[in-house]
C-alpha positions in Angstrom: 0.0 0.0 0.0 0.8 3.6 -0.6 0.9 5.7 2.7 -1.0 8.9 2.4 0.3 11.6 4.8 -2.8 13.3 6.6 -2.0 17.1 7.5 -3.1 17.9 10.9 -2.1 20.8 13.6 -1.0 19.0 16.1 1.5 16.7 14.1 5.1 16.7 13.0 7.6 18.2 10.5 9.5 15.2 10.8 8.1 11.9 11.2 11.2 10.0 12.5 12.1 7.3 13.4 9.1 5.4 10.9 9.9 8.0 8.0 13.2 9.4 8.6 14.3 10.8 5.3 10.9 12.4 4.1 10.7 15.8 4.9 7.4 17.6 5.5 6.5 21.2 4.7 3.4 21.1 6.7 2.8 19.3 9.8 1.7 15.7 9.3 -0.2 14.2 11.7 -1.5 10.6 10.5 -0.2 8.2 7.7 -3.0 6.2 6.3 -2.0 2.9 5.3 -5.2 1.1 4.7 -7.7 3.8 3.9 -10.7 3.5 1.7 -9.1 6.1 -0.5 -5.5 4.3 -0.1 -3.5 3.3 -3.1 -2.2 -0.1 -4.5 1.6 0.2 -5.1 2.4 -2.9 -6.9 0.8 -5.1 -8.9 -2.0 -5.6 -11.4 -3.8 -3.3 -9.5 -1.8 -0.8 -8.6 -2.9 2.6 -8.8 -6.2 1.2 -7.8 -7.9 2.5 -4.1 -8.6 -0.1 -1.7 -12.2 0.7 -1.8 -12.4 0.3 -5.5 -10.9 -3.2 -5.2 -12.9 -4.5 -2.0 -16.2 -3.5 -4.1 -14.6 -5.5 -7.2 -13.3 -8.6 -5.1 -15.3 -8.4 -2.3 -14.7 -11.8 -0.1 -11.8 -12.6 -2.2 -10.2 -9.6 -0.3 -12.2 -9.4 2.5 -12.5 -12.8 3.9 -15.4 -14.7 5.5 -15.0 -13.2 8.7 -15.7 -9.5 7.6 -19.0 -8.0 8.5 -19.7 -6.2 5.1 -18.3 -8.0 1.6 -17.6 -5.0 0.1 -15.6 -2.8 2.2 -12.3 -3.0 3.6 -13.0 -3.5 7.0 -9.9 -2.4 9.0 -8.2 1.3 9.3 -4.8 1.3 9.9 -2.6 3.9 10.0 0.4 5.4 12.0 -0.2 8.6 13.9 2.3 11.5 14.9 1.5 13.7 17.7 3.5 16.3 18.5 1.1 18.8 20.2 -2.4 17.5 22.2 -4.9 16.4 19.7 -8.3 17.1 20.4 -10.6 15.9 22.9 -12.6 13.8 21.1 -15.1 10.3 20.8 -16.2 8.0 18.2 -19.9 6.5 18.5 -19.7 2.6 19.5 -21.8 0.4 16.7 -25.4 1.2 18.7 -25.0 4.9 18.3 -23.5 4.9 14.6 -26.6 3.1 13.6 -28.9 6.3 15.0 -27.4 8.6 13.3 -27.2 6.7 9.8 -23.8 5.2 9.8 -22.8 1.6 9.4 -20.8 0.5 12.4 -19.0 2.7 14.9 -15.6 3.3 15.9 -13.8 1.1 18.3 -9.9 1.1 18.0 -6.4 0.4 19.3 -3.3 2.1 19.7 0.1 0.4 19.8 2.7 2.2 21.2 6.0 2.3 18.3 7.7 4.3 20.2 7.9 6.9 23.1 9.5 9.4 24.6 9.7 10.0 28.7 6.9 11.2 30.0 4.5 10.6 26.8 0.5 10.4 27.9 -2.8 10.1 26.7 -6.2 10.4 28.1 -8.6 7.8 28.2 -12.0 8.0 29.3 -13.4 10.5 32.4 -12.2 10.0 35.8 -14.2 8.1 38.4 -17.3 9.7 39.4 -16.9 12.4 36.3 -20.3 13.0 34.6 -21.3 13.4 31.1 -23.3 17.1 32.2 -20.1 17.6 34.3 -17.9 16.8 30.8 -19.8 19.6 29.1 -19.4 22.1 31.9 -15.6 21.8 32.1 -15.8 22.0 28.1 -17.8 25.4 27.7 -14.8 26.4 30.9 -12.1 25.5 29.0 -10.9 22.8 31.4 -11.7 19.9 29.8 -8.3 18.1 30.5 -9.2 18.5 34.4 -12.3 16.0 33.7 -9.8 13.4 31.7 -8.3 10.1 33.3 -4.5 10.6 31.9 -1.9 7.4 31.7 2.3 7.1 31.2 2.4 5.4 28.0 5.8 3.4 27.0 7.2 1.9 24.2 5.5 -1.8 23.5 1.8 -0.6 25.5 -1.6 -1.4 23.6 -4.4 0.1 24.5 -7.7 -0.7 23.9 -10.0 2.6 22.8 -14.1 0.9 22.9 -16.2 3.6 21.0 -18.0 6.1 23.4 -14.7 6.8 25.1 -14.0 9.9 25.7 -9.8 10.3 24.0 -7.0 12.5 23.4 -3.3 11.8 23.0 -0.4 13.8 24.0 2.9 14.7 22.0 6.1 12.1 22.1 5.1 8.7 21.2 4.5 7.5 17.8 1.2 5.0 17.7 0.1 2.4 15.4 -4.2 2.5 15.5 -5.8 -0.1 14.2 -9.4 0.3 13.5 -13.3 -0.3 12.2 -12.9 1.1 8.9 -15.0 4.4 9.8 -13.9 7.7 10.3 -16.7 9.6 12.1 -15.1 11.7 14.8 -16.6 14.4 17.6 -14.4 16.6 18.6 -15.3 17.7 22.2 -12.4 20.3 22.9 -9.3 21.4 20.8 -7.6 23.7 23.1 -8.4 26.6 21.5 -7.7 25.9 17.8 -10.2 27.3 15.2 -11.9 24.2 14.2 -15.8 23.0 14.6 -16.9 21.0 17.8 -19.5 18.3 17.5 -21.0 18.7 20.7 -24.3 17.4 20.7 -23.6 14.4 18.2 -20.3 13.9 20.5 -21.7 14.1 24.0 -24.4 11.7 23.3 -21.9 9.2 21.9 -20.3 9.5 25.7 -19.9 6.8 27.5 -18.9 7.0 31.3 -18.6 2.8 31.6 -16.0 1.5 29.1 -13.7 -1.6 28.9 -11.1 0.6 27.2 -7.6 0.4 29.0 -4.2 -0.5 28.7 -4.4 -4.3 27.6 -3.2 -6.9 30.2 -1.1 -9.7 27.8 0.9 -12.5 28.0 4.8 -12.1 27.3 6.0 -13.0 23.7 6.2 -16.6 23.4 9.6 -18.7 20.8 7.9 -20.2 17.9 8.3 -23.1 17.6 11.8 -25.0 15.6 12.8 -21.1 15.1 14.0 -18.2 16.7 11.2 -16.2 16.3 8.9 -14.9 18.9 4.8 -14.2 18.6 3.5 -11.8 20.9 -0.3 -11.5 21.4 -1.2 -7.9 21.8 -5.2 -7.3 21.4 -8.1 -9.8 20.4 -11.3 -7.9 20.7 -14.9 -8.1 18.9 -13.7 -6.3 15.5 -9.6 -7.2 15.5 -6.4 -9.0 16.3 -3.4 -7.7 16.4 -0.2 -9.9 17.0 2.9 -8.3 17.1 6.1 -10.9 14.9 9.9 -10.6 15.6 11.2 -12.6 12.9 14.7 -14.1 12.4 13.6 -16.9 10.5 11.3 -17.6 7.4 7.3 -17.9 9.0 4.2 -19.4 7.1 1.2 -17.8 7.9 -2.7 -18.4 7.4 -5.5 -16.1 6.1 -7.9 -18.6 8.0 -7.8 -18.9 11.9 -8.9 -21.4 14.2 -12.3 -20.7 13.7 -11.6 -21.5 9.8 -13.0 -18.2 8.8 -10.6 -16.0 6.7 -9.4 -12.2 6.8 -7.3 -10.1 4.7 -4.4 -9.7 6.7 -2.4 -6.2 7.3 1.2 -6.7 8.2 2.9 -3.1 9.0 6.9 -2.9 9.5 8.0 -1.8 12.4 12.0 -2.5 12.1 14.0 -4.3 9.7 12.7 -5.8 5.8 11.3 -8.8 4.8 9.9 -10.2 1.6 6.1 -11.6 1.5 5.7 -14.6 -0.7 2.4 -16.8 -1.7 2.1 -19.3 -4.7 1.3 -17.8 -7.6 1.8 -14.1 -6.6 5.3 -12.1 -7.5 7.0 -11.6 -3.7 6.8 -8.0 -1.9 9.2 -6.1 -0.3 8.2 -4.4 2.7 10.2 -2.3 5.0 10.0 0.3 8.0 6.4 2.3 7.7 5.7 -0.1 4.7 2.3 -1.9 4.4 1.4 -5.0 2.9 -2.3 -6.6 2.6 -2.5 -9.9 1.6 -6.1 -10.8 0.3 -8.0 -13.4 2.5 -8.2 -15.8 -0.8 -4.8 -16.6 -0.9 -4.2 -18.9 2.4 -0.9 -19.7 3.2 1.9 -17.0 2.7 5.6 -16.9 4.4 7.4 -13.9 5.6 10.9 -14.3 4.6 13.1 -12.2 6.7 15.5 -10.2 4.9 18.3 -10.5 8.5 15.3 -9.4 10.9 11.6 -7.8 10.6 9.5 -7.1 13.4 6.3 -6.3 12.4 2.1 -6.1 13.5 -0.2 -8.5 12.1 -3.8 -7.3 12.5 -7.1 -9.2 11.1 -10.5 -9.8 12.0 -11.8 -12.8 14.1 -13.3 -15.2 12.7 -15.4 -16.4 15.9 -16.9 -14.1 17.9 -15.0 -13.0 20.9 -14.9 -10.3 24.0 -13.3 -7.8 24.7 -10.1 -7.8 26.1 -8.7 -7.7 29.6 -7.6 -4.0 30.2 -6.4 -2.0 33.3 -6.2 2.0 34.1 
């Protein structure tokens, strides 16, 4: 996939260490990797949007486990905060559906990198109201009603739509995503942009299971040295972070034997992607690479080392994940 680099106030000039040698004459604040409006780079279809080929290929691309055969059903994309974004919340499935939209907005954040003292805000602290929320808004002290974190290098955290969001500068985040991008924004420290107030405060909600994700450690694969670490299964995605040394096969179909596209984004290092009948892909640092859920088996052939994210939808239908403040 082609990035596409997303202006936004609060991002960077320079979007080291994912894409060190691009420079920026306005402030980028999000790469889109997997956008509706994102381009094929390679290929018979390149050029091509992935919305235009998801509508053409539908559960060849898509898999059996997506809800909707003819959209891409995951958002991924790298974000850059270098100032506070803006106090904001995405409607959860129930609420999208009153006001006309599809699905809602649930998402995760892994954590690339970050520096000392990097935060976000997630959700209102204990005992905070919704009325409350609005009153510190129209006060200009809408941070005071926010429950804020420490996040560090190698954290996932769990965003369930109706919670209330922001993140800080100094870290660099990986969100993975419904494929929506209805926002309300609450509060934007006094930037001249349009609040959502009354669509955003009833999407509010003061009871979430968003949080820092508890997980187990990575875990050796087996016969190899590399290592499989399980960072987020929820109701609309898995994520599994892959530190590879060695050549990997991997599945389009999981235990359930339902299949996904799968989304593999480089975090360090370069490897190649190979399947039968398919010329390989390189992929590298801030690189991504969808493989279509028709094609099954692939391997991931290291080029010396690769770490990257693998994220997919579940094929069975699971819960949401175990999280802490």
């Amino acid at each position: 996939m082609l990035p596409r680099f997303d202006p936004r106030p609060w991002g960077a000039l320079d979007l080291s260490p994912i894409y060190p040698n691009r420079p920026f004459e306005e402030k980028i604040g999000e790469a889109w990797l997997t956008g509706d409006e994102c381009a094929i780079a390679n290929g018979p279809l390149a050029g091509q949007t992935l919305a235009k080929v998801s509508e053409t290929y539908r559960r060849e691309l898509v898999g059996d486990a997506a809800r909707d055969p003819r959209r891409f059903p995951l958002l991924l994309k790298f974000l850059f905060p270098h100032e506070h974004l803006s106090v904001q919340v995405h409607p959860d499935d129930e609420q999208a559906l009153r006001v006309g939209q599809p699905w809602g907005k649930t998402e995760c954040w892994y954590v690339a990198h970050a520096k000392p003292g990097a935060k976000i805000a997630l959700g209102l602290k204990p005992g905070v109201t919704v009325a409350q929320l609005e009153e510190a808004i129209h006060e200009k002290r809408a941070e005071e009603s926010l429950n804020w974190l420490n996040v560090y290098t190698g954290d996932m955290i769990y965003v369930a739509g109706g919670t209330v969001h922001t993140l800080g500068p100094g870290s660099v985040i990986v969100e993975t995503q419904q494929q929506s991008d209805t926002t309300y924004r609450l509060y934007d420290y006094g930037r001249p942009r349009e609040l959502h107030l009354k669509d955003g405060l009833a999407a509010v909600k003061t009871k979430v299971g968003s949080g820092k994700v508890v997980r187990p450690a990575p875990a050796q694969v087996a016969g190899s040295d590399n290592r499989k670490a399980p960072l987020v299964a929820a109701p609309y995605f898995v994520v599994d972070m892959f530190e590879m040394k060695d050549a990997q096969e991997l599945d389009t179909r999981d235990e359930s034997g339902k299949s996904s596209a799968q989304i593999l984004v480089a975090l360090e290092g370069c490897g190649i992607v190979e399947a039968a009948g398919a010329e390989a892909v390189t992929f590298a640092k801030g690189d991504a690479v969808v493989v279509p859920a028709s094609i099954g088996k692939f391997t991931v052939r290291p080029q010396w080392t690769i770490e990257f994210l693998r994220s997919r939808v579940p094929g069975a239908v699971l819960p949401e994940p175990e999280t802490r403040m």
